[in-house]
KETORRO-683982 format. One line per 5 residues: number of its first residue (from 1); their letters; for each residue x, y, z of C-alpha. Coordinates in pm, 1 decimal, m for minus. Layout:
NUM	a	X,Y,Z  ... $
//
This chain:
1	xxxxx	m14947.4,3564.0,m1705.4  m14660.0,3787.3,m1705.1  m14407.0,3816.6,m1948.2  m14136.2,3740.4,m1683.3  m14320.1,3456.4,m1583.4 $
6	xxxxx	m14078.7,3181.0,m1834.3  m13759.7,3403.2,m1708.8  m13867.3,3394.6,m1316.5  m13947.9,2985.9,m1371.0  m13571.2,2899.4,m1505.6 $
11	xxxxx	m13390.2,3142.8,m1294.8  m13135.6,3005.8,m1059.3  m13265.2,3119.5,m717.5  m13180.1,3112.5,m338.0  m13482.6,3096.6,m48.1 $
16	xxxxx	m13429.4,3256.8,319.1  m13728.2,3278.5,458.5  m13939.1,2957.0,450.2  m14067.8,2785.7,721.9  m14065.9,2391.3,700.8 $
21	xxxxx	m14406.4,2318.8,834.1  m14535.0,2556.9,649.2  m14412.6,2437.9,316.4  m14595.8,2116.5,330.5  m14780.0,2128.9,m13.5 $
26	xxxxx	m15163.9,2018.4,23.2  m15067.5,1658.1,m122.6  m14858.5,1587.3,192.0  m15047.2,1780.7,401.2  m15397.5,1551.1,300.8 $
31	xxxxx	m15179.4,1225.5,303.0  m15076.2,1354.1,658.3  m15407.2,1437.2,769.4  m15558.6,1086.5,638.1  m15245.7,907.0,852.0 $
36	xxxxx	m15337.6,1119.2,1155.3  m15762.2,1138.5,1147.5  m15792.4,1270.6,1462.7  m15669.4,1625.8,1349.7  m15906.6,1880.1,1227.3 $
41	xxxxx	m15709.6,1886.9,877.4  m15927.2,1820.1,612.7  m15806.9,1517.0,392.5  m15919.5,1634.7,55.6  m15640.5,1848.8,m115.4 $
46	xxxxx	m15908.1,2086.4,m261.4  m16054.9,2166.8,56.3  m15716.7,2282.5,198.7  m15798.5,2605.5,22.4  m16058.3,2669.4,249.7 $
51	xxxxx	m15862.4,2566.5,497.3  m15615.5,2773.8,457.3  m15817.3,3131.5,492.2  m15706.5,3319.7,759.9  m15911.6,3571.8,903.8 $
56	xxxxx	m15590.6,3729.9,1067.3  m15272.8,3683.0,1189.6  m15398.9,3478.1,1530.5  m15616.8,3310.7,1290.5  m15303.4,3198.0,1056.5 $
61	xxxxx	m15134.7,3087.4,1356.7  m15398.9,2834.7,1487.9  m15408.7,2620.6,1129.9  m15043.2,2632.4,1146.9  m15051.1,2495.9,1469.7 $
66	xxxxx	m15271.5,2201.2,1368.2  m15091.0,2141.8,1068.9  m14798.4,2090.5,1302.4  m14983.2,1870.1,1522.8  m14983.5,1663.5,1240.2 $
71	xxxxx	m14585.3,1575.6,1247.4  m14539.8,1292.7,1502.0  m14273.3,1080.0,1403.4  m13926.8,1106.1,1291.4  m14083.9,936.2,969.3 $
76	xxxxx	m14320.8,1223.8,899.8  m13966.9,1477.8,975.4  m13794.1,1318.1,693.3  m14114.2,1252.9,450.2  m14203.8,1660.4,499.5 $
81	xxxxx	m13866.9,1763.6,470.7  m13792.2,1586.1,125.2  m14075.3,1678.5,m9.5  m14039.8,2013.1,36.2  m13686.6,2017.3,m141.7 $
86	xxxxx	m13901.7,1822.9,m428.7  m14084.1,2141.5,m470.2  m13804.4,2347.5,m422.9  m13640.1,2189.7,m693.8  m13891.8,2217.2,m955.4 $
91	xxxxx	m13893.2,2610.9,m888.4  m13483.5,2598.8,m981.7  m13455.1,2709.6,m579.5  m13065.8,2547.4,m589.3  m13027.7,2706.7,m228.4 $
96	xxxxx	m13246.9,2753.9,96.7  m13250.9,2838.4,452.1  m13544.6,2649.9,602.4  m13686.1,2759.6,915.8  m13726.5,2476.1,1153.1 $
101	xxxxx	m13920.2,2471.4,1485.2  m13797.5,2173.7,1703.0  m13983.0,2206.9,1997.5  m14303.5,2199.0,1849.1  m14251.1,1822.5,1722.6 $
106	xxxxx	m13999.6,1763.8,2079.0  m14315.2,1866.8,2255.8  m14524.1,1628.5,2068.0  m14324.5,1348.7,2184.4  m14063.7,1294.5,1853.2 $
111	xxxxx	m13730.7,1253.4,2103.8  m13450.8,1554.6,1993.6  m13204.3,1303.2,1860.4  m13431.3,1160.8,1636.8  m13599.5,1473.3,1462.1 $
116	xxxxx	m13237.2,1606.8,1422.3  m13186.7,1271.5,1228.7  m13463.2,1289.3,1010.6  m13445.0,1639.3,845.1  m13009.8,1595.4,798.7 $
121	xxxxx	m13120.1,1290.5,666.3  m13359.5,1434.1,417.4  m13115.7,1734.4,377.3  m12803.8,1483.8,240.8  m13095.6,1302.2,21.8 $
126	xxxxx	m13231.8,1669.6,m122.2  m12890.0,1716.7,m237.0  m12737.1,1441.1,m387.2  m13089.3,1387.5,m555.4  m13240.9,1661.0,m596.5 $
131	xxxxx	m12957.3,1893.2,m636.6  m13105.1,2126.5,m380.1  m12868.4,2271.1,m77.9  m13077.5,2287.5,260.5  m12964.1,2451.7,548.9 $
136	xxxxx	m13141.1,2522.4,880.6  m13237.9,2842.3,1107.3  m13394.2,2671.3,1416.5  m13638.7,2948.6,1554.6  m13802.0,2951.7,1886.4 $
141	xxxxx	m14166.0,2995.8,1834.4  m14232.1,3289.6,2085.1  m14576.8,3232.1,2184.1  m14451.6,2881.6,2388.6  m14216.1,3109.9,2620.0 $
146	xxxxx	m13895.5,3116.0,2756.0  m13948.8,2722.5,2794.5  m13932.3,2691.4,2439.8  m13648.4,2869.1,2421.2  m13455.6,2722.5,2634.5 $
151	xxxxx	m13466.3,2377.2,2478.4  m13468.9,2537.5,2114.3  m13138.7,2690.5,2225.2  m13023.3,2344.2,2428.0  m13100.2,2160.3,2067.5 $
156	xxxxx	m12937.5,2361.6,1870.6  m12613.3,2401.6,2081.2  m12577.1,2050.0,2268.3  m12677.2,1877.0,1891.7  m12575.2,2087.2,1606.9 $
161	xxxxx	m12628.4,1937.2,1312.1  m12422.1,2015.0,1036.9  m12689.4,2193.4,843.8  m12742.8,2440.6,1111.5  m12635.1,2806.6,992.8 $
166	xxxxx	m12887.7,3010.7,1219.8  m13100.3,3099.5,1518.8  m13429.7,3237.2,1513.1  m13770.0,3379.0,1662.8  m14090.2,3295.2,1468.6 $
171	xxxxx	m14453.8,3321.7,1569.1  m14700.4,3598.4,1740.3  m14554.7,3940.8,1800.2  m14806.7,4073.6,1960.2  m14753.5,4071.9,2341.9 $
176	xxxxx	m14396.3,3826.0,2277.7  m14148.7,4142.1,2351.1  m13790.3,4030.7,2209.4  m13605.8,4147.6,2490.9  m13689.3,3853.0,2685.1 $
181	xxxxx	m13474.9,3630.9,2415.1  m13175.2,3805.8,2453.3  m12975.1,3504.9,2702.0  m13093.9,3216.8,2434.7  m12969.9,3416.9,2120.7 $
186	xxxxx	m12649.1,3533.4,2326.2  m12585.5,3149.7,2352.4  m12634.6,3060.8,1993.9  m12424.4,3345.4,1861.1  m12127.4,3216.2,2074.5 $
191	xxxxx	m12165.6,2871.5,1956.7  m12151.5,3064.4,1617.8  m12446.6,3081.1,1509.6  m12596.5,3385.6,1305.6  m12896.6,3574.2,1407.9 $
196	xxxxx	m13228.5,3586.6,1226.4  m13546.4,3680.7,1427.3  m13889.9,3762.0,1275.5  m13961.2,4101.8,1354.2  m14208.3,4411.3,1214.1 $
201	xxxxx	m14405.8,4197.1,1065.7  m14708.2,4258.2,1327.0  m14610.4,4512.9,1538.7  m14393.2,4837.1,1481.6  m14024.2,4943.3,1421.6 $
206	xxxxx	m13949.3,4960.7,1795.4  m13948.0,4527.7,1753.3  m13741.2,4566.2,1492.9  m13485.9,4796.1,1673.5  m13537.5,4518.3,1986.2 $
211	xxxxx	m13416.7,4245.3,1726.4  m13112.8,4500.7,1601.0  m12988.2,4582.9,1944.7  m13123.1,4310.5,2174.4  m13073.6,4000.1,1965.5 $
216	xxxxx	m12766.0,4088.0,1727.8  m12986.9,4044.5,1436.4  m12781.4,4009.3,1146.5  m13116.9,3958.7,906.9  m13461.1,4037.9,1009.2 $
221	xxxxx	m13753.6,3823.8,906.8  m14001.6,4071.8,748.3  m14003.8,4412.0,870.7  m14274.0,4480.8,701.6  m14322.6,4821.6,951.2 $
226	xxxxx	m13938.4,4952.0,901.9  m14085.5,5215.1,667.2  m14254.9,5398.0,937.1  m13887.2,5518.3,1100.2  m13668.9,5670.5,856.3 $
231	xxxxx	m13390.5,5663.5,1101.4  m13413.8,5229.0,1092.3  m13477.2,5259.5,715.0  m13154.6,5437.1,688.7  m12957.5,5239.2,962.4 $
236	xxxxx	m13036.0,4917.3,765.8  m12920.0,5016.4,445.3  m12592.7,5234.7,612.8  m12542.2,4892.8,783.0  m12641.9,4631.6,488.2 $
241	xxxxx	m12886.1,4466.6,685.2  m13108.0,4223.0,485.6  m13483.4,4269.7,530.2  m13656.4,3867.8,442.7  m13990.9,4039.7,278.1 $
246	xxxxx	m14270.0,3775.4,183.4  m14555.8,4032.1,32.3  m14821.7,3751.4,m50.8  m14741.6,3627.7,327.8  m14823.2,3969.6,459.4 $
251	xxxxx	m15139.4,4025.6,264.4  m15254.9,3684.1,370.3  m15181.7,3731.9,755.4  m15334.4,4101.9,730.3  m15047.8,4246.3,817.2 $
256	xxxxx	m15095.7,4468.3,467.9  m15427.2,4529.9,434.0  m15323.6,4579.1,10.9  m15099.3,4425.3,m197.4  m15058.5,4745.5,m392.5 $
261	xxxxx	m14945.8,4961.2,m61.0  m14678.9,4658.0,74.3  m14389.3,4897.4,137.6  m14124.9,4694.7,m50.8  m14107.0,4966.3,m271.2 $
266	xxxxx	m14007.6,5244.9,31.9  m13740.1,4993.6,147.8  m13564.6,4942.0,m210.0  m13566.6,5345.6,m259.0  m13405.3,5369.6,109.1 $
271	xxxxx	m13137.2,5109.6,m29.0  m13233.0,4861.1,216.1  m13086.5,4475.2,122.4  m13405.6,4316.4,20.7  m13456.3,3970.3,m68.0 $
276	xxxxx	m13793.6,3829.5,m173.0  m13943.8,3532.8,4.4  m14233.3,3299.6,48.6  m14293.5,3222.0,400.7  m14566.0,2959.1,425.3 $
281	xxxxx	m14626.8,2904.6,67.2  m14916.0,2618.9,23.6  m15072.8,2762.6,298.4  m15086.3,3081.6,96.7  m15109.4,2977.7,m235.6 $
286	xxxxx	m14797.4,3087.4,m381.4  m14426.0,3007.1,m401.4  m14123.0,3173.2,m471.7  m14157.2,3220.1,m831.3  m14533.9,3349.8,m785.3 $
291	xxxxx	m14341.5,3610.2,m481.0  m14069.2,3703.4,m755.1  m14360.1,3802.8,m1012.4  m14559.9,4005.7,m761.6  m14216.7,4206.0,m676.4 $
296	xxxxx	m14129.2,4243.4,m1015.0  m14505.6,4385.1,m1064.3  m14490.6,4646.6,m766.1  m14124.4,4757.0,m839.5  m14155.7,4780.9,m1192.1 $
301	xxxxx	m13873.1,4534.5,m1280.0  m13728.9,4418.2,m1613.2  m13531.9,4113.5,m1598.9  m13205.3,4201.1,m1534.8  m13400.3,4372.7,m1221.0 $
306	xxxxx	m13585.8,4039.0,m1158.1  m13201.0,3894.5,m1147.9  m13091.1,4131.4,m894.9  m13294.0,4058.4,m663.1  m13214.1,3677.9,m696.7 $
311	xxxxx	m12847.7,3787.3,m613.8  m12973.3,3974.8,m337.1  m13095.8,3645.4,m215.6  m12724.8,3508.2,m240.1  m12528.0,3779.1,m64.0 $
316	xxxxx	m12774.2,3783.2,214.5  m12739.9,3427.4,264.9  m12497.6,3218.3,468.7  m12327.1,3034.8,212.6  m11939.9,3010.5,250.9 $
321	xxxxx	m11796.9,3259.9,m37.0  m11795.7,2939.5,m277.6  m12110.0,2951.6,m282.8  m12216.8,3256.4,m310.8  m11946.2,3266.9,m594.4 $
326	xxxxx	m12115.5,2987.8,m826.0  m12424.9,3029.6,m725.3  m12404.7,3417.3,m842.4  m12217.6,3325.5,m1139.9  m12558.4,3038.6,m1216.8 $
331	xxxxx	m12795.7,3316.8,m1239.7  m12511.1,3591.0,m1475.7  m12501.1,3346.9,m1722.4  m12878.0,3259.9,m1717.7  m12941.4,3635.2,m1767.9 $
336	xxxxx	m12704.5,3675.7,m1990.8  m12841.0,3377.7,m2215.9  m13173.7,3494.7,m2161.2  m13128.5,3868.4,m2285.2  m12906.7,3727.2,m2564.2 $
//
């Protein structure tokens, strides 16, 4: 145990890259499983763990994909997305952008109007209960297609629901070029929504530079590969753009083969926006105070460093300038108290 540990567990922080599947703590995830026993998900809590070894990357994204399988109603929408606000809350997470994939319960039968419903539902119950402020990036996952993005886009747009801040592009890199998304994000961005693709995570800068100049990114999700181009290292920090980085994530999925090498530290001494994240937590046995403790550990923080990055978190983040304001102002005088 660290001794930032006690500081990083009462610090006022704000999430931006978490997906909402993949937040579904083992507890939900076996009382899911035991409501749906058809699925290959075990039932047992303990033997999630095992469950939830990835062998790589392709590997990651076929449990994910049967943990999805096992959201079916709008019941199971609202029941996931509270719960994950539960957790949120007991980490002092006061603010998060939750990445939602629509078409993957829309395919599954769960009618648009209805999963739209259930998480604004959950997101008005996570606040006035919980005290924690949800707001959604819907993402297309990439390796469903241009047909998934299409009614990803169409949900988003034609529904909006109030929570909605952002658009996004999740899923396999690999052989899913970004180009192709360019007409779906084009629409989102004029119905005023902000831009937020994964990309770099699996592949090279050259995605990264897709999601800069193709999509409009205004964050990217990862790029875990910008080090390798000192021309995008620079252009990000000249230009303030936010880089989402989820080290335990990336170790997990393979996409650092070492925890020790994760080039978080190359993108804070290029003076790249970074904010620190935790992806699919459960699934990788971590959360966002575990993530803030492993940056702290490979950047050599102190506390007040530890506090930075949690107002990192804020600017990047698409809170109205209220909220940003007291939000920032939270974690000053929790530092301050804390050093005093």
């Amino acid at each position: 145990m660290s001794a930032l540990d006690p500081f990083i567990a009462g610090l006022p922080k704000a999430e931006l890259h978490v997906h909402h599947v993949g937040s579904a703590s083992p507890r939900i995830v076996a009382e899911l499983a035991a409501r749906h026993p058809d699925s290959p998900v075990p039932t047992d809590p303990e033997a999630l763990a095992d469950f939830f070894t990835f062998r790589d990357f392709a590997h990651f994204i076929e449990v994910y994909l049967s943990v999805v399988d096992l959201i079916r109603d709008a019941e199971d929408v609202r029941l996931l997305t509270y719960e994950v606000a539960r957790d949120m809350a007991r980490q002092n997470i006061r603010y998060a952008e939750l990445t939602v994939t629509p078409y993957s319960s829309t395919r599954r039968g769960i009618p648009d109007a209805a999963f739209v419903e259930a998480i604004e539902d959950a997101r008005k119950a996570a606040e006035s209960e919980l005290g924690v402020v949800l707001r959604w990036c819907f993402d297309i996952p990439g390796e469903a297609g241009l047909e998934a993005a299409e009614e990803t886009a169409r949900i988003a747009c034609d529904l909006r629901p109030d929570g909605l801040v952002s658009f996004g592009l999740g899923g396999p890199e690999i052989g899913v070029p970004r180009p192709q998304f360019k007409p779906y994000f084009d629409r989102a961005i004029a119905a005023g929504l902000h831009s937020v693709p994964h990309a770099g995570e699996t592949t090279g800068p050259q995605t990264i530079w897709d999601a800069l100049t193709e999509l409009r990114a205004e964050r990217i999700g990862h790029g875990t590969s910008a080090p390798q181009d000192p021309a995008l290292l620079a252009h990000l920090a000249e230009h303030r753009i936010p880089l989402e980085v989820c080290p335990t994530s990336n170790l997990a999925t393979r996409a650092v083969t070492d925890l020790e090498r994760h080039p978080v530290r190359e993108m804070v001494s290029a003076g790249v926006l970074v904010t620190i994240n935790s992806d699919d937590p459960p699934m990788f046995g971590t959360d966002l105070n575990t993530e803030y403790g492993v940056a702290a550990r490979l950047l050599d923080l102190d506390a007040a460093g530890v506090a930075a990055l949690a107002r990192n978190a804020v600017e990047a983040s698409f809170m109205d300038a209220a909220g940003k304001a007291a939000l920032t102002a939270e974690i000053d005088a929790y530092t301050a108290a804390w050093r005093g």
